[in-house]
KELO-802325 format. One record per residue (C-alpha): z, x, y. Coordinates in pm, whole numbers, padded with zeros to 5 digits, always signed. Layout:
ZXY...
//
This chain:
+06327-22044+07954+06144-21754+08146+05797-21800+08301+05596-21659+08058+05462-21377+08310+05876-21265+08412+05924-21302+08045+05631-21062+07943+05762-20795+08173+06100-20823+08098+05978-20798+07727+05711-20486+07886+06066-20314+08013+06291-20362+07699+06039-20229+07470+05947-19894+07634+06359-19879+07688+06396-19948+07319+06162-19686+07198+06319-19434+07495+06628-19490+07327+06475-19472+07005+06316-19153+07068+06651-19012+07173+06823-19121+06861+06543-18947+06652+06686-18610+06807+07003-18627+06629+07038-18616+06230+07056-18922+06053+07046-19040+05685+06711-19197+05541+06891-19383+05267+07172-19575+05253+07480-19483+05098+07635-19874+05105+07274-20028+05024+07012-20016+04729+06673-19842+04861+06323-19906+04758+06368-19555+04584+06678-19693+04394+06451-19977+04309+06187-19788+04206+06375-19533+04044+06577-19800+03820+06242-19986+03673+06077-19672+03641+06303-19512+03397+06354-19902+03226+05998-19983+03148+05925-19592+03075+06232-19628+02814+06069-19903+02637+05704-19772+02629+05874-19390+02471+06059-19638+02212+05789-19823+02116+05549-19474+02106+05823-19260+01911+05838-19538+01660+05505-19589+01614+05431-19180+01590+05729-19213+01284+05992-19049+01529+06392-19135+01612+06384-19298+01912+06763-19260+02007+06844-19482+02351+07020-19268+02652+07364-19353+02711+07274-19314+03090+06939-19362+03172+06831-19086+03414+06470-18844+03389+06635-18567+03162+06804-18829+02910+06507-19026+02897+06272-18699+02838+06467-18640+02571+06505-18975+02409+06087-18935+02441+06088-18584+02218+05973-18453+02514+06238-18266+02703+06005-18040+02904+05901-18398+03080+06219-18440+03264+06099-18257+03584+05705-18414+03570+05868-18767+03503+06136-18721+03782+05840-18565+04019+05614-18905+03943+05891-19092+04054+05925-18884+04400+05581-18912+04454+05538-19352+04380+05837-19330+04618+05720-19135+04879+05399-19315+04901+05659-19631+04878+05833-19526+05209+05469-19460+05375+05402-19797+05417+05718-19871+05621+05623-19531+05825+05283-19603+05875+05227-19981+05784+05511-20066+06015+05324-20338+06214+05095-20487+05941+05318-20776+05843+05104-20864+05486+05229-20532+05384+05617-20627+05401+05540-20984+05363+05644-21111+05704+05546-21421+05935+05508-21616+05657+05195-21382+05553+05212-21490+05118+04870-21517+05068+04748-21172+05207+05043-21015+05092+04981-21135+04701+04634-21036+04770+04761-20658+04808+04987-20667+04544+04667-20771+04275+04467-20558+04441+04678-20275+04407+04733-20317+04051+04330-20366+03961+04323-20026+04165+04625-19860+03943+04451-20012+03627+04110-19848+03699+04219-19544+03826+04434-19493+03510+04126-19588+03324+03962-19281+03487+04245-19081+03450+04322-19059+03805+04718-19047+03771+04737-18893+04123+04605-19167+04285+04739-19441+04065+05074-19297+04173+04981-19334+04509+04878-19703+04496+05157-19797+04294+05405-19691+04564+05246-19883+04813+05208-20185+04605+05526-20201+04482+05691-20148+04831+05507-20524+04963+05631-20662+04608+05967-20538+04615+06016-20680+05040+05948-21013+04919+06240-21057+04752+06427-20890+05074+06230-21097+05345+06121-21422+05228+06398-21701+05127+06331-21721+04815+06711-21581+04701+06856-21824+04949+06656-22119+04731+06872-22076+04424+06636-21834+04262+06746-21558+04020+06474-21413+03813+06113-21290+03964+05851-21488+04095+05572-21387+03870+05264-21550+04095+05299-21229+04314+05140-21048+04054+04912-21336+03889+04567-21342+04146+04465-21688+03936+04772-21900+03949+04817-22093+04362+05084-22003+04602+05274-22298+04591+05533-22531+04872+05412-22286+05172+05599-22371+05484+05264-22446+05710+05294-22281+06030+05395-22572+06287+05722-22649+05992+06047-22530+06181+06215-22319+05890+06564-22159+06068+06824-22261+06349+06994-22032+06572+07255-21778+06477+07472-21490+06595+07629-21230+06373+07664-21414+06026+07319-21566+05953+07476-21749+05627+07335-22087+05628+07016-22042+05931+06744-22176+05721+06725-22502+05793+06848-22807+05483+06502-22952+05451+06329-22590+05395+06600-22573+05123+06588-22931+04952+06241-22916+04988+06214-22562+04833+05965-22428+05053+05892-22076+05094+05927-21902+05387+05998-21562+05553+06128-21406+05842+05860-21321+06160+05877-20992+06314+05757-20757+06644+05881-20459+06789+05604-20520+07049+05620-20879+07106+05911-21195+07141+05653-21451+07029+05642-21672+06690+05563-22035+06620+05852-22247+06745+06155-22286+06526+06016-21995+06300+06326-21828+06135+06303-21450+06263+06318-21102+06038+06629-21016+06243+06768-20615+06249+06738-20339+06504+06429-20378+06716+06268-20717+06600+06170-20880+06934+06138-21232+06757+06513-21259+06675+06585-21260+07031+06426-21575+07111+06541-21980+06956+06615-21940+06686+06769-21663+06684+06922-21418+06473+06726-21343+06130+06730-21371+05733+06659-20994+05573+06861-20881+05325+06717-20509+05374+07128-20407+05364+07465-20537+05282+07528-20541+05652+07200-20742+05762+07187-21071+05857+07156-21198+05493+07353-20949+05399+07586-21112+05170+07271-21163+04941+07142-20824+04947+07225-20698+04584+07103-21017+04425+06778-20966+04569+06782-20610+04483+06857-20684+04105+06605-20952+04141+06306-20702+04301+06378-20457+04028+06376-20725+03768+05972-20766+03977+05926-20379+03955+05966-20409+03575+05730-20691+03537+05451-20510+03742+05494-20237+03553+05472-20421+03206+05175-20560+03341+05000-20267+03378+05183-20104+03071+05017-20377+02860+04672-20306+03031+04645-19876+02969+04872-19882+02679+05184-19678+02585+05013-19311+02596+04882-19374+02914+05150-19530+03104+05347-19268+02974+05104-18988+03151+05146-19185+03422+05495-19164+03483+05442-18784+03376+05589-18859+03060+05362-18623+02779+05385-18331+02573+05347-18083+02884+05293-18081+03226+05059-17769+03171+04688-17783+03288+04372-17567+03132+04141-17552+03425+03853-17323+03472+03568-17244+03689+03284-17058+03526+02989-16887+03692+02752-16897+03471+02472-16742+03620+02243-16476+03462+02493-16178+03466+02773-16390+03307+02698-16354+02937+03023-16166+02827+03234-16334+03068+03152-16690+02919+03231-16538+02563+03551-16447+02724+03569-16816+02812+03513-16946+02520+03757-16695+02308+04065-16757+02472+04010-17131+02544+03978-17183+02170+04258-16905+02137+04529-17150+02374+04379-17471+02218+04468-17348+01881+04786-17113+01915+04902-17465+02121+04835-17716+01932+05182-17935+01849+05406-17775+02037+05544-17807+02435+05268-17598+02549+04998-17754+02437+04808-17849+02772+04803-18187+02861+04480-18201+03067+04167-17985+03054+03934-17943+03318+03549-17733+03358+03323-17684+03679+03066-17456+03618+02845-17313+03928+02554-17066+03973+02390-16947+04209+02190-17267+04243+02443-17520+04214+02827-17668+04164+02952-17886+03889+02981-18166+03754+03359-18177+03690+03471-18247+03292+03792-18412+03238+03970-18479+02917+04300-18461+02769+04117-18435+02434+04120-18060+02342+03776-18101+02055+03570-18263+02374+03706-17934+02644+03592-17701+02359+03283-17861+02305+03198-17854+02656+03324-17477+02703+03128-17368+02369+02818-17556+02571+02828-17282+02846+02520-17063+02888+02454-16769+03132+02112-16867+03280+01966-16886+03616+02087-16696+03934+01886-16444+04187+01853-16080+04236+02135-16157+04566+02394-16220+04315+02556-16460+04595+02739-16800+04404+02785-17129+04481+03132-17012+04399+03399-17168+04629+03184-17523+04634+03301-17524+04240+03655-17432+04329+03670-17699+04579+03546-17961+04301+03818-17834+04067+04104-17841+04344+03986-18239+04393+04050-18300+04023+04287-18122+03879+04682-18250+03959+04907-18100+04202+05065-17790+04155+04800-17676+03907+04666-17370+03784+04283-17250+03801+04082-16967+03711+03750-16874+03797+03571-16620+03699+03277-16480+03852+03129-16123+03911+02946-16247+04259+02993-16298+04596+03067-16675+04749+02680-16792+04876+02937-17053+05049+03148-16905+05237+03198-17141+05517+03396-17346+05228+03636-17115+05263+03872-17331+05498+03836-17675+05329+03928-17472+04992+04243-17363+05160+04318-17706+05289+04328-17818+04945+04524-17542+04813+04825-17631+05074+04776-18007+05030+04752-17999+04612+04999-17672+04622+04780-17552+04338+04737-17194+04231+04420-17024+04186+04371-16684+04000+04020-16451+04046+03867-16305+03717+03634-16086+03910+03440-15854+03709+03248-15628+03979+03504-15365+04075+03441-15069+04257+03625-14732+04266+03754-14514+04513+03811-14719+04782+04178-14797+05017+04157-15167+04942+04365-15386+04740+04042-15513+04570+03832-15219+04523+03511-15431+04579+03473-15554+04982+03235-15882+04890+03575-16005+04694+03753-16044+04994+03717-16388+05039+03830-16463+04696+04163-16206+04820+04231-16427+05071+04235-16726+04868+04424-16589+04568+04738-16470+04833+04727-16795+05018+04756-16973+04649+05021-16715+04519+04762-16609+04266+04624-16305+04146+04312-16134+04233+04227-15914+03922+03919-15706+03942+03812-15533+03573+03482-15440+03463+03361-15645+03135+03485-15395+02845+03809-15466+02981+03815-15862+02978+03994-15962+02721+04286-15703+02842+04374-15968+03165+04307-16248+03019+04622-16230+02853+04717-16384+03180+04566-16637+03130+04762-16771+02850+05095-16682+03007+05038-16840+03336+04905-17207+03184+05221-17257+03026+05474-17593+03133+05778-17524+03287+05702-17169+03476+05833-17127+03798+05819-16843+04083+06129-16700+04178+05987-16434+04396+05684-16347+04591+05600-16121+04865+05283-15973+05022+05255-15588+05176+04915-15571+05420+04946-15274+05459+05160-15156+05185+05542-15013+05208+05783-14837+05020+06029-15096+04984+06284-15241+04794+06274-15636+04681+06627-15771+04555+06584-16134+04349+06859-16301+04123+06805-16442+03813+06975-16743+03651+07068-16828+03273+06799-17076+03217+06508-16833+03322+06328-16728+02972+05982-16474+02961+06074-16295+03298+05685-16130+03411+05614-15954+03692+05260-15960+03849+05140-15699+04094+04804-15665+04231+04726-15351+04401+04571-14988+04424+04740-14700+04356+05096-14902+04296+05381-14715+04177+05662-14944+04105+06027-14944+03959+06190-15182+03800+06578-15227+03750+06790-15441+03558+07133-15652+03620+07264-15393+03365+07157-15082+03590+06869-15012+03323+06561-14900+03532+06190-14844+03385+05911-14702+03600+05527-14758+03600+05432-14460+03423+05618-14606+03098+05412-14855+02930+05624-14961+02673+05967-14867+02747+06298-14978+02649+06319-15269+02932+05981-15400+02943+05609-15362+02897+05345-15298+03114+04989-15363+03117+04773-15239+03351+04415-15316+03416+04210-15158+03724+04404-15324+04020+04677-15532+03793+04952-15475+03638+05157-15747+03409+05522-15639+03321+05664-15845+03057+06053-15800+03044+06203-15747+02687+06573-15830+02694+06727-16140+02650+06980-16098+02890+06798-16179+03227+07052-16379+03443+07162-16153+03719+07020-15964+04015+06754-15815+03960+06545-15503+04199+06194-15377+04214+06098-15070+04435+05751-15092+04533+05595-14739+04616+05234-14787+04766+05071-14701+05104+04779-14953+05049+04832-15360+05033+04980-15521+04704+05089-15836+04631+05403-15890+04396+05511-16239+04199+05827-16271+03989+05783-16548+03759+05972-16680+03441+06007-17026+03234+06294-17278+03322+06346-17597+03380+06478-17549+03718+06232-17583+03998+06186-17801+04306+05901-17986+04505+05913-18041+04807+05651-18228+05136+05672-18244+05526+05778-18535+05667+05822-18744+05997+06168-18897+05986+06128-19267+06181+06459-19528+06268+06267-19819+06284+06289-20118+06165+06541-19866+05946+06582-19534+05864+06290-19358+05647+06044-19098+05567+05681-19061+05548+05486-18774+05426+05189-18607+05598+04941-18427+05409+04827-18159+05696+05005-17841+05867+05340-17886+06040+05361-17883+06438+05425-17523+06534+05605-17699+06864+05878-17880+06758+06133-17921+06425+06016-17925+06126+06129-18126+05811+06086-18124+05460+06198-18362+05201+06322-18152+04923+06333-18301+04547+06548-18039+04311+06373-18058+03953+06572-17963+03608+06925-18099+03450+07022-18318+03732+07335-18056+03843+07115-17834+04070+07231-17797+04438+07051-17618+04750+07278-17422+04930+07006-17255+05135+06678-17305+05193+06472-17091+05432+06092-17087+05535+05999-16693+05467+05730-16505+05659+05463-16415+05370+05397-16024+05460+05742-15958+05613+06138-16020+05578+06217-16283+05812+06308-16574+05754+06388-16930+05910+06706-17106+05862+06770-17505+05785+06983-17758+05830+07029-17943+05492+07147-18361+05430+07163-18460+05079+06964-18808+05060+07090-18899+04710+06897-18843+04384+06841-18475+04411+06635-18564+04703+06764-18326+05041+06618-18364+05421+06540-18003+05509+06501-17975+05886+06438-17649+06058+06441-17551+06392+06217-17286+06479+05871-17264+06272+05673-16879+06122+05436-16797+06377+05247-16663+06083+05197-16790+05698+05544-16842+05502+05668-16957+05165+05948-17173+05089+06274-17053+04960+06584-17235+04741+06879-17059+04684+07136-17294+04454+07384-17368+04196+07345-17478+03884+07593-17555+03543+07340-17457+03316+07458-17174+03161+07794-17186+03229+08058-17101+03041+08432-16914+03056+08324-16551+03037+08005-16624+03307+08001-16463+03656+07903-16633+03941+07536-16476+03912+07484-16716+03622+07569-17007+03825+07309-16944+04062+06952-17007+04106+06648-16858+04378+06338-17034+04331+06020-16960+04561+05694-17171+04664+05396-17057+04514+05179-17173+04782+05187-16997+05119+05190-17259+05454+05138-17195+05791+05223-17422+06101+04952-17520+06376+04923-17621+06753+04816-17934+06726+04861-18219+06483+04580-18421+06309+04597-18776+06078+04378-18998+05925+04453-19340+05760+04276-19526+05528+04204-19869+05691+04046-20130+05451+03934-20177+05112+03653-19951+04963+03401-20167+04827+03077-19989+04647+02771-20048+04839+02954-20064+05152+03055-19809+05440+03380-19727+05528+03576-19603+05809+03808-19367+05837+03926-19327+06204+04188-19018+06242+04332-18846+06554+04363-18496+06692+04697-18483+06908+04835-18190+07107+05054-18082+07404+04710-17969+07589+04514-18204+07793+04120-18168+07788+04113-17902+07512+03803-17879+07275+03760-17868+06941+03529-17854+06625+03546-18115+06360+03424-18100+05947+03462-18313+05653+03389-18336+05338+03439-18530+05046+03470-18467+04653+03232-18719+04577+02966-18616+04789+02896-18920+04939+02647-18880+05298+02871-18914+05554+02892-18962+05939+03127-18800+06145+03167-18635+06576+03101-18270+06532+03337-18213+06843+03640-18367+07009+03846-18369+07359+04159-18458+07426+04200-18667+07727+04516-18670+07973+04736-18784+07705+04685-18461+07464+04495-18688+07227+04180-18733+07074+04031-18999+06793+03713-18976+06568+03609-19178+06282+03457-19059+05975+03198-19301+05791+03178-19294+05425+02882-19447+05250+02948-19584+04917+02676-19609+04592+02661-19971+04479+02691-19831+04134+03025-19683+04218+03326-19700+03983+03622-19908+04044+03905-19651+04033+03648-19334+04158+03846-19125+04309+03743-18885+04579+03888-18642+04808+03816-18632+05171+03906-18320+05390+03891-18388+05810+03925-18008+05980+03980-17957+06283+03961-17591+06476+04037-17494+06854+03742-17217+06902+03925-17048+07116+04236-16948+06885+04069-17060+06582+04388-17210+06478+04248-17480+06232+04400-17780+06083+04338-18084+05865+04418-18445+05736+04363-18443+05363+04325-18794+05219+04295-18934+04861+04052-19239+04801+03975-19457+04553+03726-19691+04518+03837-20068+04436+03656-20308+04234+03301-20395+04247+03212-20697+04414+03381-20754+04776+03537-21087+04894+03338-21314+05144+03279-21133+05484+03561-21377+05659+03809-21239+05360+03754-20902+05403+03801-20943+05786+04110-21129+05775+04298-21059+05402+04139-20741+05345+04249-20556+05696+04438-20228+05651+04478-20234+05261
//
């Protein structure tokens, strides 16, 4: 054996070699899940659907339905099986997103060994698995599905490793091990740390834990480093690409993460044996919310639609809340029983005095109540709203990918909110529309009144509309309203003209597209719309043989007639001054996608970052297709918002309907994402290749930045307590400056550097400190924003985080130090 000092820097040498050569390998493409191997996803994925099957049996019984079992249980059998077909895309985006956060804790819990349940580490490990599920419990309790997603993923990912990196398949065993997920009942036969558990080995491991570990049925698992050789002598190693410990007596390892591992041979027992664990967690907490909510969960309900609205309801706002208050009981009734009918319903009022509180409910008599509560009252002669602080409230709690109105006839008092409100728009991909009822005339804007600018601005960078129209007028857009909080709508094209062009726009149209609408914002718009059939209809005709047209001040809403849509389709838009223009339509073909950092070790995976991309380097997107299961990207492009270039990708299909986008070369300014595809739906003998293909468009617009920023939750969140939240500005610059904000949904008082440097390295770290009532709820979820802006290119970005708090009384200081670090 080596001196330990020769040994240290031979081990110094081979590990900055290994990540060198790493680093290379990271260059070249690569798959992120295995083709030969089940995957945490696959895992996932499989008790998902299972225990989902059995809670929409038992529910569709119980409601007096047919519950009719799948043949082949995938997201769009099992929607249907539920009654609820419109599911299939929210139930197979709920799995995505417990999966993502599933491969985050291999990304960015890589060297925290209680997370993957390595060097022997069962006690901490258990500890994060009951945690977890007391923080998916009360979360669901609060109706915090987002974040009860998120926690699940992680949870499940230490649960499921167990069975992957501990011996307990090599002891004989064949069904769970149900202590993992049982807080009262005692670990049991622990190998202590000075028992030798493995012998030496080289290639096939079969057989390198040790008889007595076996006879004696102790539990053990595999140690593991990519930074260090050491372990407790005769220690059986995690073995694999890059685990230092393997390398040293004993050697070799005992994983089964793949059939070609170094317990290989076992890998698909433990599998079957993890996803047999999956299902029990997830009865667990199936048993603890009940069948409706575990359902929701999952994103199993009647529709994925959302009612959200933000109301000023200042002085001045008297007609506008009877507006309110019309066509929420208008949707709530027309709705009621049929795929529609929202699932969720969600109110922040404001004035010019304050913001909030949010309501919640998925009970439609409790939103009315709270809407028919509304009062104008209050406000100054200034007329200047705590507008955009309400928006940012109902960005925090409303799901992803929702769709909020506000409606206000003043100017944002808070206008320095502007930038966290856009961070949350990108992060939560939601869409916001402006009710705005203080136009002005005779102007060259796209909004006629200038002090609406900032509410522009946020309705382009949502992909929403900014419609100004003077009170009498109200209940003409609102109309809107009711079309665009439906489930299953999807954009298929958007575009932005600052300033405005005479241009054409060419789109195509597939089969499954119903209610095709066209929404243009604008002054003095001409348009002209024509058909796959040739048929053209202009703006002047209001009710012509193609579509109809409403128009309202500075929006216009053409609703297409004929039932024959699938084809391409061409809009010339006439107009010297800017416009905005959104194609939209109902189908259940859609996608979903989130940027990612691809990483090789200790194997191939993903993890998702919730800020902008790196405008220095490739970019990469992990792309989820939504709808019957048969769609296929051929192309997918990142589009420049206000012009026609666009960015090509590189695409590798990742199984599932899951593809790794990666492109080369990033927008200098904002850009949308772009699928083109092909689909079966709709196909028959007599269809034409038009019918067989699909264009779908992001409705959010995302821009790239100079410089990268992340935060990570480290610890548990205990009420009463403060936490930390340290996070990182890095960069290609050395010494630059910047400015730092954050804020948080709950409001908590807060602690955090107001400026940064970057040292020699290009980096930079801060820590934000979060103080906690003692009265706060487990399961409280809150939403904390860290931005970041260089002053002297005022390029801006951020790390968005979602946080929970966990249950009320903390473990003994020594716990929480040495069980409790980096849950």
């Amino acid at each position: 054996m080596f001196p330990k000092l020769i040994f240290t820097t031979f081990s110094f040498f081979f590990f900055y070699f290994f990540m060198s050569l790493i680093a290379q390998m990271s260059i070249h493409a690569f798959k992120v899940i295995s083709s030969s191997s089940n995957t945490h996803h696959n895992i996932t994925r499989a008790a998902v659907l299972q225990t989902s099957a059995e809670a929409c049996r038992t529910h569709v019984l119980q409601q007096g339905g047919n519950f009719v079992p799948p043949n082949s249980l995938t997201a769009e059998s099992l929607a249907k099986a539920c009654l609820s077909p419109a599911s299939a895309s929210t139930l197979k985006s709920a799995i995505t997103d417990i999966s993502i956060r599933n491969a985050w804790v291999d990304g960015r819990r890589m060297f925290n060994v209680e997370y993957h349940f390595d060097d022997e580490s069962f006690e901490q490990a258990r500890n994060l698995i009951t945690e977890g599920v007391s923080l998916v419990k009360a979360s669901l309790r609060l109706k915090n599905y987002e974040y009860a997603r998120q926690r699940l993923g992680e949870t499940l990912h230490t649960l499921q490793d167990f069975y992957s990196h501990s011996n307990w398949i090599e002891l004989g065993n064949r069904s769970p091990y149900s202590t993992l997920i049982k807080s009262s009942l005692p670990l049991d036969n622990l190998a202590d740390v000075n028992t030798p558990t493995c012998s030496s080995c080289d290639g096939d491991c079969t057989g390198n834990i040790l008889e007595t570990i076996i006879t004696q049925k102790k539990l053990t698992s595999g140690y593991f480093s990519l930074r260090s050789p050491n372990k407790p002598k005769g220690k059986c190693s995690h073995g694999g690409l890059g685990d230092l410990t393997s390398l040293v007596t004993p050697k070799g390892g005992i994983n089964k993460d793949g059939t070609t591992t170094a317990h290989g041979s076992l890998h698909f027992v433990a599998a079957d044996v993890a996803t047999a664990a999956t299902r029990d967690l997830l009865q667990d907490i199936r048993e603890a919310a009940g069948n409706v909510e575990f359902l929701r969960l999952m994103g199993i309900s009647k529709s994925s639609s959302v009612l959200c609205f933000v109301v000023d309801t200042s002085a001045s706002m008297t007609e506008e809340i009877a507006e309110v208050k019309r066509i929420t009981s208008y949707i709530i009734d027309s709705r009621r029983g049929t795929v529609d009918e929202p699932s969720a319903y969600i109110l922040v009022p404001f004035s010019n005095s304050g913001f909030g509180p949010v309501y919640k409910t998925t009970d439609p008599a409790v939103f009315k109540t709270e809407v028919n509560a509304l009062s104008a009252g209050g406000g100054g002669a200034d007329d200047l709203e705590m507008s955009l602080s309400g928006l940012w409230l109902a960005l925090a709690a409303a799901p992803v990918a929702s769709e909020i109105f506000l409606f206000t006839d003043g100017e944002p008092k808070d206008a320095e909110m502007k930038s966290t409100v856009l961070a949350l728009i990108e992060s939560t991909k939601s869409t916001v529309n402006f009710v705005l009822t203080n136009p002005r005339s005779n102007t060259t804007r796209s909004l006629s009144n200038p002090v609406n600018q900032v509410y522009e601005d946020l309705a382009v960078a949502s992909g929403g509309l900014g419609i100004e129209v003077p009170n009498q007028l109200l209940a003409d857009t609102t109309s809107a309203i009711n079309d665009t909080s439906i489930s299953s709508l999807v954009t298929i094209f958007q575009t932005v003209r600052d300033p405005g062009t005479a241009e054409p726009f060419s789109f195509a149209v597939d089969s499954s597209v119903r209610n095709l609408t066209f929404y243009i914002t604008g002054n003095s718009t001409q348009f002209t719309i024509t058909a796959p059939s040739g048929q053209s209809q202009s703006s002047g005709q209001s009710d012509g043989s193609l579509a109809v047209i409403q128009s309202v001040v500075n929006f216009h809403m053409v609703q297409v007639k004929t039932s024959s849509q699938a084809g391409g389709w061409t809009i010339y838009m006439n107009s010297t001054q800017p416009y905005t223009l959104k194609v939209t339509g109902k189908s259940s073909i859609n996608f979903q996608f989130d940027f990612v950092e691809v990483y090789q070790v200790p194997h191939p995976g993903y993890t998702v970052f919730k800020s902008r991309p790196r405008s220095d380097g490739n970019v990469t997107l992990l792309l989820s297709m939504l709808g019957s299961g048969s769609e296929v990207p051929t192309e997918v492009t990142l589009v420049e918002a206000s012009g026609s270039r666009f960015h090509t990708s590189l695409l590798e299909d990742v199984g599932n309907g899951d593809f790794l986008v990666t492109v080369t070369t990033v927008p200098k300014w904002e850009f949308y994402v772009r699928v083109i595809g092909q689909t079966n739906i709709g196909q028959t003998s007599s269809s034409t290749s038009d019918y067989h293909s699909f264009q779908r468009q992001s409705s959010t617009r995302h821009r790239a930045s100079s410089f990268g920023v992340t935060a990570e939750r480290n610890g548990t969140w205990f009420p009463g307590q403060l936490f930390s939240i340290p996070f990182t500005v890095a960069t290609s610059n050395s010494y630059s400056n910047y400015t730092v904000t954050a804020r948080n949904s709950g409001q908590y008082n807060m602690t955090f550097p107001s400026s940064l440097t970057t040292g020699s390295d290009g980096r930079a770290n801060g820590v934000v400190e979060l103080s906690t009532p003692g009265n706060a709820t487990a399961g409280t979820e809150v939403i904390l924003t860290i931005e970041v802006t260089k002053p002297e290119t005022n390029d801006t970005n951020y790390a968005f985080l979602r946080l929970a708090v966990s249950r009320a009384v903390a473990p003994p200081a020594g716990l929480a130090l040495s069980l409790w670090l980096s849950a």
